[in-house]
ROSE-4610 file (N, C-alpha, C; in Angstrom, 1 decimal, always signed):
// ROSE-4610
residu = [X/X/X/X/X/X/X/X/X/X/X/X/X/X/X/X/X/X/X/X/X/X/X/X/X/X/X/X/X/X/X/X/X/X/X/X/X/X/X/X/X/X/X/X/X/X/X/X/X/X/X/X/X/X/X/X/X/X/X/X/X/X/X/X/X/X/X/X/X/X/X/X/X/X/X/X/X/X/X/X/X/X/X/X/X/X/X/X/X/X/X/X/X/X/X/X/X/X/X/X/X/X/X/X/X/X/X/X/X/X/X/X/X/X/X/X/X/X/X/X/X/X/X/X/X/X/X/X/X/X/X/X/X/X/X/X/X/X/X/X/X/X/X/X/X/X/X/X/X/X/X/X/X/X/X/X/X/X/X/X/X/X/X/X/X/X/X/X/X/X/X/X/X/X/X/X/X/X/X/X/X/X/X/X/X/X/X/X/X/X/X/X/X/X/X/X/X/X/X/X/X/X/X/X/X/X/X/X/X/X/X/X/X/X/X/X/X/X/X/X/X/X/X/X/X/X/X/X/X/X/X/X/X/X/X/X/X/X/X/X/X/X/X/X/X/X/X/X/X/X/X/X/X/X/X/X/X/X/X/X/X/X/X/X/X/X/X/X/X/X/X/X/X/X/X/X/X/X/X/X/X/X/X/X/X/X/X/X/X/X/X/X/X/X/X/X/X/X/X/X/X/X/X/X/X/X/X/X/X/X/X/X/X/X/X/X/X/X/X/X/X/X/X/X/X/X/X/X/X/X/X/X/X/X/X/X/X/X/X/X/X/X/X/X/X/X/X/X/X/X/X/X/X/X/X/X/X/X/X/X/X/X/X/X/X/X/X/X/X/X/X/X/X/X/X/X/X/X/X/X/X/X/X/X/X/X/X/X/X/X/X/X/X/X/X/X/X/X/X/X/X/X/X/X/X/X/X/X/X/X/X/X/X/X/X/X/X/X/X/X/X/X/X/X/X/X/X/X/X/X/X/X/X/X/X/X/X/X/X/X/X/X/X/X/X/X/X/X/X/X/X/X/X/X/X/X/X/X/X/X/X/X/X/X/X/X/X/X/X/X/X/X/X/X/X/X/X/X/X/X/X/X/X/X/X/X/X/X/X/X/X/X/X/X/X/X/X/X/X/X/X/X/X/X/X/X/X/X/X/X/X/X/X/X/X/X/X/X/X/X/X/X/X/X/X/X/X/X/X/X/X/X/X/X/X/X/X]
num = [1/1/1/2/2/2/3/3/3/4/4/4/5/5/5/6/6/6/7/7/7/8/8/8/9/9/9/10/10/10/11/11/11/12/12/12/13/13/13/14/14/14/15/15/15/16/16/16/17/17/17/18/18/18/19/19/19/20/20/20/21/21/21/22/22/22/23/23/23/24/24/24/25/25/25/26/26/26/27/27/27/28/28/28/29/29/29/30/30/30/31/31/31/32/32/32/33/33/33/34/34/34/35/35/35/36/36/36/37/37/37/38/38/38/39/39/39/40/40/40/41/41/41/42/42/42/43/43/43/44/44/44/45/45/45/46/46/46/47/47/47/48/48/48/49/49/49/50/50/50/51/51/51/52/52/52/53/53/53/54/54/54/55/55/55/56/56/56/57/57/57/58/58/58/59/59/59/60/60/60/61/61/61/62/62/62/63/63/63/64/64/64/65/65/65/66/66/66/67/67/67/68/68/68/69/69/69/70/70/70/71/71/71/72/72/72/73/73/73/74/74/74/75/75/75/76/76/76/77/77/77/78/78/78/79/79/79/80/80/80/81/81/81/82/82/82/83/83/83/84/84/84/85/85/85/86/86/86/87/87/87/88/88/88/89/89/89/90/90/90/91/91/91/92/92/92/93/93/93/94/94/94/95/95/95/96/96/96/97/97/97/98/98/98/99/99/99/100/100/100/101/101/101/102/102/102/103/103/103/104/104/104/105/105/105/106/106/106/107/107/107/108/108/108/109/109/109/110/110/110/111/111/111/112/112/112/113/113/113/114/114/114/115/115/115/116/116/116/117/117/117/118/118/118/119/119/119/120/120/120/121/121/121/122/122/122/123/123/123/124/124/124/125/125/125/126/126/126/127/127/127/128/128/128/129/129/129/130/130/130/131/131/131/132/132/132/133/133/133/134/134/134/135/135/135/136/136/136/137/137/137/138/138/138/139/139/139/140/140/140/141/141/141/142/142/142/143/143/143/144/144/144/145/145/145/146/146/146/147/147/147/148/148/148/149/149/149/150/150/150/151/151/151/152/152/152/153/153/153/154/154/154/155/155/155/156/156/156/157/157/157/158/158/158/159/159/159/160/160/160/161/161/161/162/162/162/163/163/163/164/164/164/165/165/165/166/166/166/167/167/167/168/168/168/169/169/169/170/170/170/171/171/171/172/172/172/173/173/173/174/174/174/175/175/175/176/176/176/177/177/177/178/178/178/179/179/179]
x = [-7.5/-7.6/-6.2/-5.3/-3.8/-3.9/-4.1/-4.3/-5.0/-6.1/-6.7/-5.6/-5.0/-4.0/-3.1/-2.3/-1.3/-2.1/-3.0/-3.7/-3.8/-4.6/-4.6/-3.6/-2.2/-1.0/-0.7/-0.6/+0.0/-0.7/-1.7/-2.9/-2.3/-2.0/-1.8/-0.4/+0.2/+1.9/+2.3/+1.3/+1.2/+1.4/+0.3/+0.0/+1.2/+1.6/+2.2/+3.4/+4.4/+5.5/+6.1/+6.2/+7.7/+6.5/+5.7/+5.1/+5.7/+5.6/+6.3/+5.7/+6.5/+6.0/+4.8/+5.0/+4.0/+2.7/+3.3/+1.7/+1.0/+1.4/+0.9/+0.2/+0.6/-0.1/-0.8/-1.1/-2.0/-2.9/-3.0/-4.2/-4.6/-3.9/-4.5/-5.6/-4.9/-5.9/-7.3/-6.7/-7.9/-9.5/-8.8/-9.3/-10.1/-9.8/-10.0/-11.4/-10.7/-11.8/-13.1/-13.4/-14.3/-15.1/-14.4/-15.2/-14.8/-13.2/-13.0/-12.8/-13.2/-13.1/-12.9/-12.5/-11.9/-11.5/-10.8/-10.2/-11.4/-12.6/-13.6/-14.7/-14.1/-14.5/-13.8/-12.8/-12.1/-12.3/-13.3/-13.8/-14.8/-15.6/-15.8/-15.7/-14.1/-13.8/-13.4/-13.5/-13.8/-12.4/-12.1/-10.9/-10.8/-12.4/-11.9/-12.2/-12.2/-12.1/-10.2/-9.4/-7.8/-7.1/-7.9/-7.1/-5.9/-6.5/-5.4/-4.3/-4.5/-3.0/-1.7/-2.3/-1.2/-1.7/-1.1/-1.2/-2.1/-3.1/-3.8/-3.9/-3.1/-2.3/-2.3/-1.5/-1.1/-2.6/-3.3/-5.2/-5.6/-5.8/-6.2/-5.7/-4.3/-3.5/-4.5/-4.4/-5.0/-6.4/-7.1/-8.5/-9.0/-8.2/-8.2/-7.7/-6.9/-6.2/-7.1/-7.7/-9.3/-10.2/-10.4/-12.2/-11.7/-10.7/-10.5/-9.9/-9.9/-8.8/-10.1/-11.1/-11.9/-12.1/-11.8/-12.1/-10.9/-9.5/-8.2/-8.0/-7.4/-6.5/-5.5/-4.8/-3.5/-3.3/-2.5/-1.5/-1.7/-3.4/-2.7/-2.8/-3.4/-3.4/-3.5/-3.1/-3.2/-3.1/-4.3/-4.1/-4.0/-3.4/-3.4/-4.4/-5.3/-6.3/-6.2/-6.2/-6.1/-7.2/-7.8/-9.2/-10.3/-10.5/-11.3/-10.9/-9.9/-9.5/-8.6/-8.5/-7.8/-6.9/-5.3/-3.8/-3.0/-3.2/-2.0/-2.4/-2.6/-2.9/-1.4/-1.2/-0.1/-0.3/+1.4/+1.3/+1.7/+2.9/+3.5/+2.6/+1.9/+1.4/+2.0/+2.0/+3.2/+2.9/+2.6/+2.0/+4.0/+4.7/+5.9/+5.7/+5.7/+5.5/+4.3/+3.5/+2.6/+2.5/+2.8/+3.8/+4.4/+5.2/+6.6/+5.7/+4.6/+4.2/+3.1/+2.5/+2.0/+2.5/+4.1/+5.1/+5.2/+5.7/+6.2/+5.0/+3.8/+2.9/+2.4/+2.6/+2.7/+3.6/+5.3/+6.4/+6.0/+5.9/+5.7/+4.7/+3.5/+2.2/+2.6/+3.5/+3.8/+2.1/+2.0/+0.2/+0.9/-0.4/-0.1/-1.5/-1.0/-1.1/-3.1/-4.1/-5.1/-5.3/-6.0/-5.9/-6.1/-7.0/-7.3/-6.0/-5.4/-4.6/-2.7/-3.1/-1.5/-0.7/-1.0/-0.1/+0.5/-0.6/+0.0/+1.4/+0.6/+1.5/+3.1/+3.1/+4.4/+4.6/+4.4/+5.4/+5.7/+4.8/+5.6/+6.4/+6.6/+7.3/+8.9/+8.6/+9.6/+10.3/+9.4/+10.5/+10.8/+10.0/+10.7/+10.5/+11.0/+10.8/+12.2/+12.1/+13.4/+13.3/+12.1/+11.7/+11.6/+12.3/+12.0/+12.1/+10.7/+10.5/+10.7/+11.3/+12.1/+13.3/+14.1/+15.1/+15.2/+15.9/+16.4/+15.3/+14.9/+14.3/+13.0/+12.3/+10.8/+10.3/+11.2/+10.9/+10.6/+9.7/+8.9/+10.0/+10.3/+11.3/+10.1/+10.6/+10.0/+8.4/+7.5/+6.1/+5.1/+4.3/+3.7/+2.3/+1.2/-0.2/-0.6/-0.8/-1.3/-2.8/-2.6/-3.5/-4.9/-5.1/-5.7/-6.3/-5.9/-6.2/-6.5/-5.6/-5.5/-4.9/-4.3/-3.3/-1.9/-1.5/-0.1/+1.0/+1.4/+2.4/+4.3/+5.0/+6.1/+6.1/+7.0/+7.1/+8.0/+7.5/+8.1/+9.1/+10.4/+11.5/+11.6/+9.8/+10.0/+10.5/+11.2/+11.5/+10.4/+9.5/+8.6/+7.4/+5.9/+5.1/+4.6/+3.9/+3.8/+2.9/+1.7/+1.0/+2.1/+3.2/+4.0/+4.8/+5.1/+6.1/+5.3/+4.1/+3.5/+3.3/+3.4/+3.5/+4.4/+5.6/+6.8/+7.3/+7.1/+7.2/+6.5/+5.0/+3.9/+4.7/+5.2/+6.1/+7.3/+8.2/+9.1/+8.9/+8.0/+7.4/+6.9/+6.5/+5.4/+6.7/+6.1/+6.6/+6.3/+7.2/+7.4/+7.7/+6.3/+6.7/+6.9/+6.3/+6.2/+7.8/+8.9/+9.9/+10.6]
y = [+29.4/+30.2/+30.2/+30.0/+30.0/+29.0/+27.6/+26.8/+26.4/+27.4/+27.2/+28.7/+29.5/+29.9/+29.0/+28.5/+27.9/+26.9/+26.1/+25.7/+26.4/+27.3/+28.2/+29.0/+29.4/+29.5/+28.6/+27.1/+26.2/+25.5/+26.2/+26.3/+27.0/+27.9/+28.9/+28.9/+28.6/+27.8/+26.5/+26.1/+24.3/+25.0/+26.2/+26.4/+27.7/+28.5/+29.9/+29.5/+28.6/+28.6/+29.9/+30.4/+31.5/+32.7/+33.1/+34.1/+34.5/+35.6/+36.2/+35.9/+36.1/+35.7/+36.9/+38.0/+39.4/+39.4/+38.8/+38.5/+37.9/+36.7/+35.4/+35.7/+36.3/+37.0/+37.7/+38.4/+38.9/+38.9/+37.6/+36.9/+36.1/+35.8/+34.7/+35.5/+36.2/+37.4/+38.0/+38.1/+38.4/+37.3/+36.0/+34.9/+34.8/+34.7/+34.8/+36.0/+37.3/+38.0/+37.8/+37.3/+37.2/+35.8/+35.2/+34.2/+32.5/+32.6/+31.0/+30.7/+29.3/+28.4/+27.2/+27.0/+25.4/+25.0/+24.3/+24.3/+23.8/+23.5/+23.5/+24.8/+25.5/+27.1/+27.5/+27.4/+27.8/+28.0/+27.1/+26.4/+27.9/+28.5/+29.6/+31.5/+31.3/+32.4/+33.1/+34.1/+34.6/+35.4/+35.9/+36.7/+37.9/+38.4/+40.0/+40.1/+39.1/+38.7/+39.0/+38.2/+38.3/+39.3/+39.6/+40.2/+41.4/+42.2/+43.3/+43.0/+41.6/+41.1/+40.1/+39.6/+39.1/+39.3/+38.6/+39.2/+38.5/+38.6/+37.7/+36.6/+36.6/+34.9/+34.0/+34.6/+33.8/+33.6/+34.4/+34.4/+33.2/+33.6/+32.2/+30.7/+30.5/+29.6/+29.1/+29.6/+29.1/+28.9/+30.1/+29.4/+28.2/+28.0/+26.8/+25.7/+25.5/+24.4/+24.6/+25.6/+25.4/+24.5/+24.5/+24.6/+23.0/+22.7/+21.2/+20.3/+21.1/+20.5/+18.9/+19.1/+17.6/+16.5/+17.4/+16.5/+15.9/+16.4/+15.8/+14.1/+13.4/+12.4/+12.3/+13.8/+13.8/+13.5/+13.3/+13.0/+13.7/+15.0/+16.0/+15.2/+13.8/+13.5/+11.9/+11.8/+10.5/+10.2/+9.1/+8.5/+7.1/+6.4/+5.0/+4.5/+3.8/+3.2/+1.5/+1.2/-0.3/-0.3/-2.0/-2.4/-1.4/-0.4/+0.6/+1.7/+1.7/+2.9/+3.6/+5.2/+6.1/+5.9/+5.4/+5.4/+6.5/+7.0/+8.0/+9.2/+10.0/+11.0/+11.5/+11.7/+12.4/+13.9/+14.0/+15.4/+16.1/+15.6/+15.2/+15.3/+16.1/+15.7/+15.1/+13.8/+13.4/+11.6/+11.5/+10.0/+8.7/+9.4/+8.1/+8.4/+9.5/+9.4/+8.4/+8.2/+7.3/+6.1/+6.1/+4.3/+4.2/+4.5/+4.7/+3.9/+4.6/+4.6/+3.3/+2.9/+2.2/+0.7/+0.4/-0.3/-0.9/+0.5/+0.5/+0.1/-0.1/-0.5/-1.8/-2.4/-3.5/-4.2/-3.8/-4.6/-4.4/-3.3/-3.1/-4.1/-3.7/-4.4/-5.7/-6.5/-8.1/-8.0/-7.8/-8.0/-8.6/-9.3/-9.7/-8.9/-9.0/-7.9/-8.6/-7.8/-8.5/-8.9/-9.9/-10.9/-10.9/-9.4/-8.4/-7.9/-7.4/-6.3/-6.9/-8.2/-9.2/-9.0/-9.2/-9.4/-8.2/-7.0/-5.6/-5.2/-5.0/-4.6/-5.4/-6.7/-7.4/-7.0/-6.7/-6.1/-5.1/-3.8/-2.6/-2.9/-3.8/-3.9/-4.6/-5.5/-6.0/-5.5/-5.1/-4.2/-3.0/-2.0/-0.5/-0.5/-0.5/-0.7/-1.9/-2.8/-3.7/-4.1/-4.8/-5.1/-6.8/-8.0/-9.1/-10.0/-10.6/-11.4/-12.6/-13.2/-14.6/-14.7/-13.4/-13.4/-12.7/-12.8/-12.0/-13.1/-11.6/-12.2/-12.5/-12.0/-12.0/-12.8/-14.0/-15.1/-16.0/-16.9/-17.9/-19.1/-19.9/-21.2/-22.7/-23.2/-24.9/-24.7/-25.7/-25.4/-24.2/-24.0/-22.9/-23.0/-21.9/-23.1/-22.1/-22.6/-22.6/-21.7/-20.5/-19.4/-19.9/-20.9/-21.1/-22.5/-23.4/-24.5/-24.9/-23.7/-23.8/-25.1/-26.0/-26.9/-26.6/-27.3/-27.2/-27.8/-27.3/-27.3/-26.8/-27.8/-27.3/-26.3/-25.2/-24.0/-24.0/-23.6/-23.6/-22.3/-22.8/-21.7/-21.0/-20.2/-19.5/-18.1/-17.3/-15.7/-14.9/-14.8/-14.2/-14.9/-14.6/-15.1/-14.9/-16.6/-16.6/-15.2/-15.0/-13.3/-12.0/-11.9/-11.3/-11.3/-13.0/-13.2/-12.7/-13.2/-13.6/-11.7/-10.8/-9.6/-8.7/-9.4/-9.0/-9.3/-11.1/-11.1/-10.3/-9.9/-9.3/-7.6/-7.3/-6.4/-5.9/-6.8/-7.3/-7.5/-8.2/-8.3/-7.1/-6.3/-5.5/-4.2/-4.0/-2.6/-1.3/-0.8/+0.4/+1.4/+1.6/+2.5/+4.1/+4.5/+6.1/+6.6/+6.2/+6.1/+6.6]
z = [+40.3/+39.1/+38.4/+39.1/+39.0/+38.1/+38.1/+37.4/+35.9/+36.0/+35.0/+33.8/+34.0/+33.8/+32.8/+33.5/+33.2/+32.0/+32.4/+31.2/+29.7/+30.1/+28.5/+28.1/+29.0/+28.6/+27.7/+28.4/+27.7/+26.1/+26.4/+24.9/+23.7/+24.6/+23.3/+22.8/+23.8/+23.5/+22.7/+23.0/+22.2/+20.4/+20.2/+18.7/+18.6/+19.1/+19.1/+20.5/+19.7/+20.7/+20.5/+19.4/+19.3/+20.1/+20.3/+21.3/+22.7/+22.4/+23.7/+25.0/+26.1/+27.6/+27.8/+27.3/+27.5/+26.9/+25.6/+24.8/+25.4/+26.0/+26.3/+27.1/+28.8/+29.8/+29.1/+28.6/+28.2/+27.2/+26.0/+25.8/+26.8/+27.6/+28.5/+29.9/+30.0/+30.7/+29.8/+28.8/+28.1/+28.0/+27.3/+27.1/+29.1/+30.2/+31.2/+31.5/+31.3/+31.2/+30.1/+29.2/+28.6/+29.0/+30.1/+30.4/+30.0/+29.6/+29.3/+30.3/+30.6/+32.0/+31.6/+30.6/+30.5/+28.6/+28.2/+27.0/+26.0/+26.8/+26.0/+25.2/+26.4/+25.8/+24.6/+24.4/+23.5/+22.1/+21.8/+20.3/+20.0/+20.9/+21.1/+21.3/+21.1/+21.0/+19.7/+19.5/+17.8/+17.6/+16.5/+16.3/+16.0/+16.6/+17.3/+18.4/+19.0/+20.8/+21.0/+20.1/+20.7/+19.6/+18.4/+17.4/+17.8/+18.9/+19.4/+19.9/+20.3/+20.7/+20.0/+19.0/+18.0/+16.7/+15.5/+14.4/+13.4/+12.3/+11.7/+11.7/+11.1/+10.6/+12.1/+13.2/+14.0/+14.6/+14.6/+15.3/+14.6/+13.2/+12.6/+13.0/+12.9/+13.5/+15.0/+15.6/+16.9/+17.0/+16.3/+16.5/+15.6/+14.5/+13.5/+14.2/+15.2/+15.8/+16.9/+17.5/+18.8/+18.5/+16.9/+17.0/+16.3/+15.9/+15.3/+16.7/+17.5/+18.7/+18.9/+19.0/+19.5/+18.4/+16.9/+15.6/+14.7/+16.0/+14.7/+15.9/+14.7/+14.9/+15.4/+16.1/+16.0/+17.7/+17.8/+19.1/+20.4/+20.6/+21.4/+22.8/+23.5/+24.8/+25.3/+26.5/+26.3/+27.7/+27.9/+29.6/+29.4/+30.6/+30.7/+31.3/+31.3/+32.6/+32.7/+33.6/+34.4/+34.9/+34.4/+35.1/+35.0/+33.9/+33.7/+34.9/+35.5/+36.6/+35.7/+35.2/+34.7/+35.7/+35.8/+36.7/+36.4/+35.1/+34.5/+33.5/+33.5/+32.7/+32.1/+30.7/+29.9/+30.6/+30.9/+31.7/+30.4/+29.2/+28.2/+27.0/+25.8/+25.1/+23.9/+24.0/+22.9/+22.8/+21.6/+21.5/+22.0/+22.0/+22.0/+23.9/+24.5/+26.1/+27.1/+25.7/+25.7/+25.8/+24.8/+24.1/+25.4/+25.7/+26.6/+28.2/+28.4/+30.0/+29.5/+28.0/+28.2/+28.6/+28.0/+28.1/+29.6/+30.1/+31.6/+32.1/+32.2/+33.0/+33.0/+31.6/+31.2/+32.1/+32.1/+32.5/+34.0/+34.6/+35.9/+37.0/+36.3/+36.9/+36.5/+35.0/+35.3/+34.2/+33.6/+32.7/+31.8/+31.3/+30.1/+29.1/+27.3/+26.7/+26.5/+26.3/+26.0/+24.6/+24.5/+23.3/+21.9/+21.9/+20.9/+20.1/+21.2/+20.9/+20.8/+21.5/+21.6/+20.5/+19.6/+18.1/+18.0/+17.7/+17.7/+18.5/+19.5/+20.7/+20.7/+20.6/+20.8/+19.4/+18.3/+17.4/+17.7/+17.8/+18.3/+19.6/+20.4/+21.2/+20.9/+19.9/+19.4/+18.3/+17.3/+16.5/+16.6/+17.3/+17.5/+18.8/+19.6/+21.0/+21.7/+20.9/+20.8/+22.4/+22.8/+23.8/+23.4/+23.8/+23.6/+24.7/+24.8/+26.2/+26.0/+24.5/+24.4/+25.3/+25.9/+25.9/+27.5/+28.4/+29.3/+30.5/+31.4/+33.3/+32.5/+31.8/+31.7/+30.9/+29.9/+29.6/+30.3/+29.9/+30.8/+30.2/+30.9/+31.0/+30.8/+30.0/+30.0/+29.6/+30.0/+30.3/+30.4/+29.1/+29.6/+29.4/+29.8/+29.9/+28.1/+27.3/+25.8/+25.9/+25.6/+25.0/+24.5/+23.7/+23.0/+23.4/+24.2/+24.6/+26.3/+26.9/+28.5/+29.2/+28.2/+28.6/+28.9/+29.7/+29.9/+28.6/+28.0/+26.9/+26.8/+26.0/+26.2/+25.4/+25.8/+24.8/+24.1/+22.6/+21.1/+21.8/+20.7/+20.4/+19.4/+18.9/+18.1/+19.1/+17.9/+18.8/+17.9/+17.3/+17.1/+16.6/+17.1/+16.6/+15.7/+14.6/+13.4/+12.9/+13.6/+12.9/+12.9/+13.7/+13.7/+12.1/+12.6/+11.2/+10.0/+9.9/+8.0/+8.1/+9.4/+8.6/+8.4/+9.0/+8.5/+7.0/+6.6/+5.2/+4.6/+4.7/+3.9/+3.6/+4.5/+4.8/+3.5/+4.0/+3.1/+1.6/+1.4/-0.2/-0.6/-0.3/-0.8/-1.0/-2.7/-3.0/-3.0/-2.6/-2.4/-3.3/-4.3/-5.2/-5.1/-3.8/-3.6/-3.4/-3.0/-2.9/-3.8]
């Protein structure tokens, strides 16, 4: 129970950081007594369920950030999985902690990026990330077997690949009138 605690502390903290440690225990006791048992309950609690313990506004704030919590876009969670096995769950809700562990699993495990997703990735990896495998231990030397053909080929000394490149010029050219 301790646990499920700490959870909807950290609920209510995520939206109502400047809240006091007293309040907190005690919507969180509240929310407990009326029967939450998991952050999917939440979408269900109304605001004369917690009204006696913080102030309009802040009520609204939270149940408006509850009941959108499964329908936003935004950054709130993030796991890694390998070979369809979940490896990592974000303890961290924060999309760069993400990025971050999806990197390290990449370099760690030695993978290579899938074929879908290759172009992407090695740019965010090369230009904000400033991660480049032309260069350093994790460049491949001489001969390498070709993507697209499965022959053995010498390897070009480009340092960025051409989909990379035509979107960096596309990049480049394109104005920027909001500015």
């Amino acid at each position: 129970m301790s646990g499920m605690k700490e959870v909807l502390k950290d609920a209510v903290l995520l939206v109502l950081p400047s809240l006091s440690p007293d309040v907190t225990n005690q919507l969180v006791e509240k929310l407990m007594d009326q029967g939450v048992e998991g952050l999917d309950d939440l979408v269900y609690v109304k605001e004369d369920d917690i009204l006696e313990f913080i102030r309009p506004i802040q009520c609204r704030k939270l149940l408006s950030s509850w009941k959108n919590q499964g329908q936003s876009l935004s950054n709130q969670r993030w796991m890694l999985s390998l070979e369809g096995q979940v490896v990592c769950e974000g303890a961290q809700p924060n999309f760069i902690t993400g990025l971050a562990a999806l990197f390290a699993s990449f370099y760690n495990f030695n993978l290579q990026y899938q074929e879908e997703a290759a172009c992407t990735l090695e740019f965010v990896q090369r230009r904000f990330v400033d991660i480049n495998p032309e260069r350093g231990s994790k460049a491949k030397k001489g001969k390498v077997t070709s993507k697209k053909t499965g022959q053995v080929v010498q390897k070009k000394n480009a340092t960025v690949s051409p989909p990379v490149s035509s979107l960096l010029r596309k990049l480049a050219d394109f104005e920027w009138n909001f500015v």
